[in-house]
C-alpha positions as CSV (number, residue, x, y, z in Angstrom):
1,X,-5.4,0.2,28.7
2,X,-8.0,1.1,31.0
3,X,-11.5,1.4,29.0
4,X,-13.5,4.7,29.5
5,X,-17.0,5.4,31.3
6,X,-19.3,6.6,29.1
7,X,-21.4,9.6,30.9
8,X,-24.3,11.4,29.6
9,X,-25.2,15.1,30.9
10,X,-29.0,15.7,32.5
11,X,-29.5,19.4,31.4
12,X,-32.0,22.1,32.6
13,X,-34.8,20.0,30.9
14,X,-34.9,17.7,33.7
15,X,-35.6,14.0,33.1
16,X,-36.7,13.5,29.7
17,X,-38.4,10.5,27.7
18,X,-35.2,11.6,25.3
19,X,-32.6,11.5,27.8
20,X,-34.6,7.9,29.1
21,X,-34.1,6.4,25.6
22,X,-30.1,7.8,25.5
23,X,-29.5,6.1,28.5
24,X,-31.2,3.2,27.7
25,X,-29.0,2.8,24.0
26,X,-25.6,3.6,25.6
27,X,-26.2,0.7,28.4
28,X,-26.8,-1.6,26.2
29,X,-24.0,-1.0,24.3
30,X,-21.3,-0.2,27.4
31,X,-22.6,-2.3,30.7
32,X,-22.1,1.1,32.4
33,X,-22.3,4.4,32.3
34,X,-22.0,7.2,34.1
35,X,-25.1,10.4,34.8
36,X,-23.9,14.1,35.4
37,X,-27.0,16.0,37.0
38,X,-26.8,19.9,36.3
39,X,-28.0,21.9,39.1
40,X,-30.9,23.4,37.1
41,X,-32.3,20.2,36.4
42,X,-32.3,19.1,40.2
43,X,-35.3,21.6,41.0
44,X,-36.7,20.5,44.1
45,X,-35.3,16.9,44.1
46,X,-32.2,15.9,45.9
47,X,-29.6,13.6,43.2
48,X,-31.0,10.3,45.4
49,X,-34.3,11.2,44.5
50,X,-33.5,11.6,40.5
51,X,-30.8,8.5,40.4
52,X,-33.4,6.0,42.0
53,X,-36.0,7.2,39.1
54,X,-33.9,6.8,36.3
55,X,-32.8,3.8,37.1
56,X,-35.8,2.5,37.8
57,X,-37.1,3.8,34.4
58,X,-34.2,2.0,32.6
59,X,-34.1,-1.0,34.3
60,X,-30.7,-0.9,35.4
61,X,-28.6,-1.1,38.6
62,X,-27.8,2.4,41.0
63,X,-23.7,1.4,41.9
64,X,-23.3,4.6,43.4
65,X,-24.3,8.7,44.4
66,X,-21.9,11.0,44.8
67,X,-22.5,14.4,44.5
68,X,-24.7,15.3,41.6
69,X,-23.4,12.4,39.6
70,X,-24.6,8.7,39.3
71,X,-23.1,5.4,38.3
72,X,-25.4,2.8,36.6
73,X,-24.9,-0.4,35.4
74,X,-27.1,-2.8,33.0
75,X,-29.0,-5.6,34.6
């Protein structure tokens, strides 16, 4: 059986220290995950922009961009 992708939701908040630490705990328990970006946390940033950040925050690996969602995985 095929084991699920964990995603986590960035809401109209933006890019919290919160939603930093989430991401953080769930990669270290599942090697990846996957980040949903609402449109009303986007504000003038394009999903490239706000991927590359968090990733860089977290210390973890940008697989992909598509669309207003993100795949990272832990280093």
């Amino acid at each position: 059986m095929k084991e699920k992708i964990k995603t986590l939701q960035i809401g109209k908040t933006g890019v919290t220290e919160n939603i930093l630490g989430e991401i953080k705990t769930q990669l270290k328990k599942h090697k990846i995950m996957k980040v949903k970006i609402l449109r009303s946390a986007k504000g003038d940033k394009d999903s490239k922009e706000i991927a590359g950040e968090v990733a860089t925050h977290v210390k973890a690996k940008l697989l992909d961009v598509r669309g207003n969602t993100f795949i990272l995985k832990r280093e």
